[in-house]
C-alpha positions in Angstrom: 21.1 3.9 34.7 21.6 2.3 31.3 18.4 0.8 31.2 16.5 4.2 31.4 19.1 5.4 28.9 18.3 2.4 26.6 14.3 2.8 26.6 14.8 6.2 26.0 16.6 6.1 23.1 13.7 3.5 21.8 11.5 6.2 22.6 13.4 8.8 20.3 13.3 6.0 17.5 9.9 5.9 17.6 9.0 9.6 17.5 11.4 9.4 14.6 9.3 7.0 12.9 6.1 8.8 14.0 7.5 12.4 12.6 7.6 11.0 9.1 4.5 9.1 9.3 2.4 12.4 10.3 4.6 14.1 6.9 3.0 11.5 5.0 -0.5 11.9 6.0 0.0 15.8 5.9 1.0 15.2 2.4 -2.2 13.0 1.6 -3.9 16.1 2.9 -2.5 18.7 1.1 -2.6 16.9 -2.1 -6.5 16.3 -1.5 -6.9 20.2 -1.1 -4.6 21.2 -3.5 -6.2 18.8 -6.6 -8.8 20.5 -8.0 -12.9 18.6 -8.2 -13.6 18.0 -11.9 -15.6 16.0 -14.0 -14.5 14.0 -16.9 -16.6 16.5 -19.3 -14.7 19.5 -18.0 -11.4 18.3 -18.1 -12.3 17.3 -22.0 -13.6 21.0 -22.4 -10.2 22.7 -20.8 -7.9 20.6 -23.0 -10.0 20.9 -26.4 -9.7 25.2 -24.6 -5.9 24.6 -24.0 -5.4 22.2 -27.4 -6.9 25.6 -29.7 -4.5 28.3 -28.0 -1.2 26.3 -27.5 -1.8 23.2 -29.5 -2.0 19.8 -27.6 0.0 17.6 -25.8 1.4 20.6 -23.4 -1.3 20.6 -20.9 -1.2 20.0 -17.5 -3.0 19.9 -14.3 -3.7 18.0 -10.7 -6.9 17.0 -10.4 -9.3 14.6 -8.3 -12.3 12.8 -10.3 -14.9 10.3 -9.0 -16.1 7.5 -11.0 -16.3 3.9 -11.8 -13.8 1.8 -12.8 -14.9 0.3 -16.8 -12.2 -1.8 -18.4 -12.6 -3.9 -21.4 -9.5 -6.5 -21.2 -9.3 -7.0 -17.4 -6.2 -9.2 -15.4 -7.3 -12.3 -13.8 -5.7 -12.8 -10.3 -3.4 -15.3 -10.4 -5.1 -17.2 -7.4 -8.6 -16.2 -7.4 -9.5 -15.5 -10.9 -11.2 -12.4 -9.9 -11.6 -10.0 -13.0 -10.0 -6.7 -12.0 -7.8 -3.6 -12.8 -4.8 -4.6 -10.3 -3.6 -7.2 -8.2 -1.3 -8.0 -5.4 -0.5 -11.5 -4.7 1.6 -13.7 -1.8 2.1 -17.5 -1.0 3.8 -18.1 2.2 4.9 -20.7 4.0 4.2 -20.9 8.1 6.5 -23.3 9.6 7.5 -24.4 13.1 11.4 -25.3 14.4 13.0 -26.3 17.6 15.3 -23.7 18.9 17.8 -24.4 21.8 19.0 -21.7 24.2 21.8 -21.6 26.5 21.3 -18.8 29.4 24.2 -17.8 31.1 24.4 -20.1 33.4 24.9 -22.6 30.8 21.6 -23.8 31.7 19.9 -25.4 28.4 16.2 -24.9 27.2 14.5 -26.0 23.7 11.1 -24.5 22.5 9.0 -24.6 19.4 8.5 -21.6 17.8 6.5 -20.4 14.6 8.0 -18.1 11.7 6.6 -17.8 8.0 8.8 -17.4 4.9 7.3 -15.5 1.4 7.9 -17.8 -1.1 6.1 -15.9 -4.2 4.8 -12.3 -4.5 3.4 -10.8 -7.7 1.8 -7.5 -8.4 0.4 -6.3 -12.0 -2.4 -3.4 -12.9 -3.4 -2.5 -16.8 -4.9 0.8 -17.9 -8.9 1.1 -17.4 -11.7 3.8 -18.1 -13.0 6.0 -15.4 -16.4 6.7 -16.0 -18.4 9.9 -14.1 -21.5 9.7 -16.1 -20.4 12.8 -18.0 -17.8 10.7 -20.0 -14.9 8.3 -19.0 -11.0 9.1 -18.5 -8.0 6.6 -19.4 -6.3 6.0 -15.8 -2.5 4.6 -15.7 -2.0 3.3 -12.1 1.4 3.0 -12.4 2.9 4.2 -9.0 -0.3 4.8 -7.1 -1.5 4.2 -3.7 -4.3 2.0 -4.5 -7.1 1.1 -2.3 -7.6 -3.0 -2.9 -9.9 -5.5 -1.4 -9.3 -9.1 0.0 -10.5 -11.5 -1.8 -8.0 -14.0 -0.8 -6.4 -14.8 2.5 -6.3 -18.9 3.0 -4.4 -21.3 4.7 -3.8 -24.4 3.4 -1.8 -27.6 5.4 1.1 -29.3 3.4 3.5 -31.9 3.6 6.9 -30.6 4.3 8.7 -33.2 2.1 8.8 -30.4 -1.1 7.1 -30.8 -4.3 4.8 -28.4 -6.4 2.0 -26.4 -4.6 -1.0 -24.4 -6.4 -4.0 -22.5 -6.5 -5.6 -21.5 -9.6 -3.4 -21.0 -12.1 -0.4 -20.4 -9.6 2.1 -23.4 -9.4 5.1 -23.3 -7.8 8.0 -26.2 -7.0 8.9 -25.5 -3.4 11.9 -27.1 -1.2 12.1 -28.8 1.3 12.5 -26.9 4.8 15.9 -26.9 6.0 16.9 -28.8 9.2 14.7 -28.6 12.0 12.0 -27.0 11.0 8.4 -28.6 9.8 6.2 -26.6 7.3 2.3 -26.6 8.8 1.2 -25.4 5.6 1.1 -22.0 2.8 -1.2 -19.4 3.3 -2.7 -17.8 0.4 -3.5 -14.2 0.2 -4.8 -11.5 -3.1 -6.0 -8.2 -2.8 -7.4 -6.3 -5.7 -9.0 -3.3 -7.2 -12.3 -4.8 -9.4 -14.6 -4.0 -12.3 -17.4 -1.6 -11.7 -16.0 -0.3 -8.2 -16.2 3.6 -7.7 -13.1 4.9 -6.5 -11.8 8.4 -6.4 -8.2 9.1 -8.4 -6.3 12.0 -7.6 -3.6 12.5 -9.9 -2.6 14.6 -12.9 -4.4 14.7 -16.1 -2.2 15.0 -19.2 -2.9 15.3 -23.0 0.5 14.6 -23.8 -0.4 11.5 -25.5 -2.9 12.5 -27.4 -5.7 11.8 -25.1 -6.9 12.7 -21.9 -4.6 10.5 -19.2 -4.7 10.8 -15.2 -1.4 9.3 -14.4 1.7 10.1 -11.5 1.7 13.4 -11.1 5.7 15.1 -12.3 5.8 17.3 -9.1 7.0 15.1 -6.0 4.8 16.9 -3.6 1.7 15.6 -5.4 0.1 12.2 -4.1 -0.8 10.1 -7.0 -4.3 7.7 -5.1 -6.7 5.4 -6.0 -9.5 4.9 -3.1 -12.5 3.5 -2.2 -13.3 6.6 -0.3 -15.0 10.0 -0.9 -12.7 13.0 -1.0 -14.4 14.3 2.4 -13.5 11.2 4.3 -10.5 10.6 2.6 -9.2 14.6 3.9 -11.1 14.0 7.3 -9.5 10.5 7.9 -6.2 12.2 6.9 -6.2 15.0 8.9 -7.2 13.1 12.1 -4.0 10.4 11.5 -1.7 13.5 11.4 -3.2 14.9 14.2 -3.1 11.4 16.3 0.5 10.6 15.1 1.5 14.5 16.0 -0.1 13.7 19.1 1.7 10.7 20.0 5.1 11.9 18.5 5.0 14.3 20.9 4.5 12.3 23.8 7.2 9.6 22.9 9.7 12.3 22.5 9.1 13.7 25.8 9.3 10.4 27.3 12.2 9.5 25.8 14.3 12.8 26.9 13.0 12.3 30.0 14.1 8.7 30.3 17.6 10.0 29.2 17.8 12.4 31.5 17.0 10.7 34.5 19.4 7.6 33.4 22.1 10.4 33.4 22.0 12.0 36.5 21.3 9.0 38.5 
Protein backbone atom coordinates (compact mmCIF):
# COMPACT_ATOMS: atom_id res chain seq x y z
CA UNK A 1 0.00 0.00 0.00
CA UNK A 2 1.20 3.55 -0.46
CA UNK A 3 0.90 4.35 2.96
CA UNK A 4 3.35 1.68 4.21
CA UNK A 5 5.52 2.70 1.19
CA UNK A 6 5.33 6.39 2.43
CA UNK A 7 6.33 5.77 6.24
CA UNK A 8 8.95 3.72 5.09
CA UNK A 9 10.59 5.98 3.11
CA UNK A 10 10.34 8.42 6.34
CA UNK A 11 11.93 5.79 8.05
CA UNK A 12 15.05 5.68 5.51
CA UNK A 13 15.22 9.62 5.94
CA UNK A 14 15.66 9.33 9.37
CA UNK A 15 18.36 6.58 9.51
CA UNK A 16 19.90 8.92 7.02
CA UNK A 17 19.88 11.65 9.40
CA UNK A 18 20.87 9.32 12.27
CA UNK A 19 24.04 7.86 10.13
CA UNK A 20 25.65 11.28 10.06
CA UNK A 21 24.78 12.19 13.45
CA UNK A 22 26.65 8.96 14.89
CA UNK A 23 29.82 10.21 12.19
CA UNK A 24 29.74 13.29 14.19
CA UNK A 25 29.99 11.99 17.51
CA UNK A 26 32.51 9.30 16.37
CA UNK A 27 34.52 12.20 15.23
CA UNK A 28 34.19 14.05 18.73
CA UNK A 29 35.61 10.76 19.88
CA UNK A 30 38.40 10.28 17.87
CA UNK A 31 39.56 13.72 18.13
CA UNK A 32 39.38 13.43 22.06
CA UNK A 33 41.77 10.26 21.71
CA UNK A 34 43.78 11.49 19.18
CA UNK A 35 44.66 15.18 20.91
CA UNK A 36 47.31 14.64 23.05
CA UNK A 37 46.93 15.84 27.42
CA UNK A 38 49.32 18.67 27.94
CA UNK A 39 49.93 21.43 30.18
CA UNK A 40 50.45 24.93 29.26
CA UNK A 41 54.27 24.64 30.60
CA UNK A 42 54.91 21.72 28.34
CA UNK A 43 53.63 22.96 25.33
CA UNK A 44 55.97 26.27 26.10
CA UNK A 45 58.96 23.80 26.67
CA UNK A 46 58.27 21.72 23.15
CA UNK A 47 58.07 24.96 21.11
CA UNK A 48 61.15 26.87 22.84
CA UNK A 49 62.67 22.59 21.89
CA UNK A 50 61.13 22.95 18.29
CA UNK A 51 61.92 27.05 18.00
CA UNK A 52 66.05 25.99 18.68
CA UNK A 53 66.17 23.14 15.99
CA UNK A 54 63.95 24.57 13.11
CA UNK A 55 63.41 28.06 14.17
CA UNK A 56 59.79 29.21 15.15
CA UNK A 57 56.66 29.82 13.71
CA UNK A 58 56.71 26.06 11.94
CA UNK A 59 55.34 24.09 14.73
CA UNK A 60 52.47 22.18 15.07
CA UNK A 61 50.41 19.90 16.99
CA UNK A 62 46.70 18.76 18.35
CA UNK A 63 46.35 18.99 21.67
CA UNK A 64 43.72 19.07 24.64
CA UNK A 65 44.53 21.47 27.81
CA UNK A 66 42.30 22.15 30.88
CA UNK A 67 42.15 25.45 32.44
CA UNK A 68 40.38 28.60 33.33
CA UNK A 69 39.20 31.01 31.13
CA UNK A 70 41.35 34.71 32.29
CA UNK A 71 40.62 37.62 29.86
CA UNK A 72 41.46 41.18 30.51
CA UNK A 73 39.06 43.13 27.89
CA UNK A 74 35.93 40.91 28.14
CA UNK A 75 32.43 41.45 25.67
CA UNK A 76 29.42 42.41 27.39
CA UNK A 77 26.22 40.59 26.15
CA UNK A 78 24.25 42.59 24.37
CA UNK A 79 21.06 41.74 26.67
CA UNK A 80 22.39 40.71 29.87
CA UNK A 81 25.63 42.54 30.37
CA UNK A 82 27.24 39.50 31.53
CA UNK A 83 31.17 39.84 31.27
CA UNK A 84 32.31 36.90 29.06
CA UNK A 85 34.61 35.41 26.35
CA UNK A 86 31.56 34.74 23.75
CA UNK A 87 28.08 35.23 23.20
CA UNK A 88 25.10 34.16 21.30
CA UNK A 89 22.13 36.17 21.24
CA UNK A 90 18.18 36.04 19.79
CA UNK A 91 15.00 38.21 20.10
CA UNK A 92 11.89 36.64 18.78
CA UNK A 93 8.71 37.41 18.30
CA UNK A 94 5.69 34.63 19.32
CA UNK A 95 2.65 35.57 17.61
CA UNK A 96 -0.80 33.99 17.12
CA UNK A 97 -3.11 34.11 13.56
CA UNK A 98 -6.38 32.81 12.44
CA UNK A 99 -6.00 30.24 9.81
CA UNK A 100 -8.96 28.95 7.62
CA UNK A 101 -9.15 25.53 6.10
CA UNK A 102 -11.27 24.13 3.55
CA UNK A 103 -11.38 20.03 3.71
CA UNK A 104 -12.47 18.38 0.75
CA UNK A 105 -15.73 18.51 1.19
CA UNK A 106 -15.59 22.10 1.04
CA UNK A 107 -16.45 22.09 4.52
CA UNK A 108 -14.77 25.38 6.25
CA UNK A 109 -12.96 25.51 9.73
CA UNK A 110 -10.85 28.54 11.33
CA UNK A 111 -8.36 28.00 14.26
CA UNK A 112 -5.79 29.97 16.17
CA UNK A 113 -2.48 28.85 15.98
CA UNK A 114 0.93 29.97 17.41
CA UNK A 115 4.32 30.47 15.34
CA UNK A 116 7.40 32.68 16.35
CA UNK A 117 9.56 34.68 13.96
CA UNK A 118 13.61 35.56 14.81
CA UNK A 119 13.80 39.06 14.45
CA UNK A 120 17.63 39.64 15.61
CA UNK A 121 20.43 37.12 16.25
CA UNK A 122 24.03 38.10 17.05
CA UNK A 123 27.05 36.10 17.98
CA UNK A 124 30.70 37.57 18.86
CA UNK A 125 33.78 35.85 20.99
CA UNK A 126 37.43 37.79 21.51
CA UNK A 127 40.67 36.03 22.30
CA UNK A 128 41.20 35.08 26.14
CA UNK A 129 44.04 33.38 28.31
CA UNK A 130 43.75 29.85 29.44
CA UNK A 131 45.25 29.44 32.54
CA UNK A 132 46.40 25.58 34.03
CA UNK A 133 48.29 26.81 37.00
CA UNK A 134 51.54 26.03 35.20
CA UNK A 135 51.10 29.16 32.84
CA UNK A 136 48.26 30.46 30.56
CA UNK A 137 47.72 29.95 26.63
CA UNK A 138 46.14 32.61 24.08
CA UNK A 139 42.88 30.74 22.85
CA UNK A 140 41.18 31.99 19.35
CA UNK A 141 37.57 30.47 19.41
CA UNK A 142 36.97 31.23 16.07
CA UNK A 143 35.07 28.15 14.66
CA UNK A 144 34.64 26.10 17.79
CA UNK A 145 31.97 24.12 19.29
CA UNK A 146 31.65 25.98 22.42
CA UNK A 147 29.96 24.92 25.46
CA UNK A 148 27.77 28.16 26.75
CA UNK A 149 25.39 28.78 29.52
CA UNK A 150 21.92 30.50 29.75
CA UNK A 151 21.82 33.39 31.20
CA UNK A 152 19.04 34.66 29.37
CA UNK A 153 15.78 33.06 28.18
CA UNK A 154 12.66 35.69 28.84
CA UNK A 155 9.46 36.50 27.55
CA UNK A 156 8.20 39.65 27.46
CA UNK A 157 4.30 40.83 26.31
CA UNK A 158 4.10 43.61 23.65
CA UNK A 159 1.83 45.58 21.76
CA UNK A 160 1.49 44.50 18.28
CA UNK A 161 1.03 48.00 16.88
CA UNK A 162 5.22 48.17 16.01
CA UNK A 163 7.64 50.55 17.45
CA UNK A 164 11.16 50.04 19.14
CA UNK A 165 11.65 47.13 21.63
CA UNK A 166 14.85 46.68 24.01
CA UNK A 167 16.71 45.03 26.64
CA UNK A 168 19.87 46.35 27.76
CA UNK A 169 21.70 47.92 25.39
CA UNK A 170 19.72 45.99 22.47
CA UNK A 171 17.07 48.26 20.68
CA UNK A 172 15.52 47.36 17.79
CA UNK A 173 12.43 49.18 15.56
CA UNK A 174 10.16 46.27 14.81
CA UNK A 175 6.97 46.20 12.33
CA UNK A 176 3.93 45.70 12.66
CA UNK A 177 2.64 42.01 12.11
CA UNK A 178 1.18 41.46 8.84
CA UNK A 179 -2.59 40.71 8.49
CA UNK A 180 -4.09 38.46 10.76
CA UNK A 181 -1.81 37.70 13.10
CA UNK A 182 -1.39 39.33 16.84
CA UNK A 183 2.13 39.42 18.45
CA UNK A 184 1.72 38.09 22.30
CA UNK A 185 5.09 39.33 22.96
CA UNK A 186 9.41 38.81 22.18
CA UNK A 187 11.19 36.35 24.02
CA UNK A 188 14.60 37.06 24.96
CA UNK A 189 17.33 34.50 24.99
CA UNK A 190 21.71 34.72 25.53
CA UNK A 191 23.93 31.98 26.15
CA UNK A 192 27.53 32.54 26.99
CA UNK A 193 30.95 31.23 27.85
CA UNK A 194 32.09 33.54 31.22
CA UNK A 195 35.18 34.80 33.04
CA UNK A 196 36.84 32.34 35.40
CA UNK A 197 34.91 29.13 34.08
CA UNK A 198 37.22 25.97 33.55
CA UNK A 199 36.60 24.51 30.30
CA UNK A 200 38.61 22.01 28.36
CA UNK A 201 39.96 23.21 24.64
CA UNK A 202 40.88 20.73 22.27
CA UNK A 203 42.47 22.19 19.37
CA UNK A 204 45.81 22.80 17.72
CA UNK A 205 48.51 24.76 19.27
CA UNK A 206 50.57 26.93 16.85
CA UNK A 207 53.63 29.24 17.20
CA UNK A 208 53.13 30.55 13.90
CA UNK A 209 52.43 33.95 15.29
CA UNK A 210 54.95 34.26 17.38
CA UNK A 211 53.35 32.97 20.47
CA UNK A 212 51.80 29.99 21.70
CA UNK A 213 47.98 29.97 20.08
CA UNK A 214 45.28 26.99 20.43
CA UNK A 215 43.12 27.76 17.50
CA UNK A 216 40.95 25.51 14.51
CA UNK A 217 42.92 22.86 13.86
CA UNK A 218 44.17 22.84 9.60
CA UNK A 219 43.30 19.02 9.33
CA UNK A 220 39.41 18.62 8.74
CA UNK A 221 39.28 15.44 10.75
CA UNK A 222 40.27 17.40 13.86
CA UNK A 223 37.35 18.77 16.19
CA UNK A 224 38.26 22.21 17.25
CA UNK A 225 35.89 22.28 21.25
CA UNK A 226 35.40 24.38 24.00
CA UNK A 227 33.55 22.48 27.03
CA UNK A 228 32.44 22.58 30.32
CA UNK A 229 33.26 18.97 30.61
CA UNK A 230 36.34 16.81 31.65
CA UNK A 231 37.96 14.87 28.82
CA UNK A 232 36.71 11.51 30.45
CA UNK A 233 33.11 12.52 30.31
CA UNK A 234 33.41 14.37 27.30
CA UNK A 235 34.85 10.76 25.47
CA UNK A 236 32.34 8.63 27.60
CA UNK A 237 29.31 10.86 26.72
CA UNK A 238 30.58 10.62 23.14
CA UNK A 239 31.01 7.23 22.80
CA UNK A 240 27.57 6.35 24.30
CA UNK A 241 25.62 9.02 21.71
CA UNK A 242 27.34 7.06 18.84
CA UNK A 243 26.51 3.90 20.24
CA UNK A 244 22.58 5.05 20.99
CA UNK A 245 22.36 6.79 17.51
CA UNK A 246 24.10 3.42 15.77
CA UNK A 247 21.58 1.73 17.77
CA UNK A 248 18.63 3.48 16.65
CA UNK A 249 19.87 3.97 12.93
CA UNK A 250 19.82 0.54 12.75
CA UNK A 251 16.41 -0.11 13.84
CA UNK A 252 14.79 2.74 11.65
CA UNK A 253 16.44 1.25 8.62
CA UNK A 254 15.08 -2.06 9.17
CA UNK A 255 11.78 -0.64 9.77
CA UNK A 256 11.72 1.21 6.96
CA UNK A 257 12.78 -1.70 4.37
CA UNK A 258 10.43 -3.57 6.01
CA UNK A 259 7.62 -1.06 5.59
CA UNK A 260 8.59 -0.90 1.86
CA UNK A 261 8.49 -4.24 1.34
CA UNK A 262 5.41 -5.15 2.72
CA UNK A 263 3.66 -1.91 0.87
CA UNK A 264 5.06 -3.74 -2.29
CA UNK A 265 3.92 -7.00 -2.36
CA UNK A 266 0.52 -6.28 -0.97
Amino acid sequence: MTFLIVLGIIFLIIAIILFFNERHQRGTVASLRTAKSATVAELNQLAEAVSQDIGGGSWRDYVKVLGTIECDRPLQSELSATDCVYYTMSVTREYEETVTRTDSEGKRTTETQHGSQVMSSNKRSVPFLLNDGTGTIEVSVDGATIDTETVLDEFRQESDRGGLISYGSFSLAVNAPSAGRRTLGYRYNESVLPIGRRVLVVGMVSDQPGTLVLQKPTNPDHRFIVSFKTDDTLTTESDRAAKNTSLWMKICLVVGAVLILIGMLF
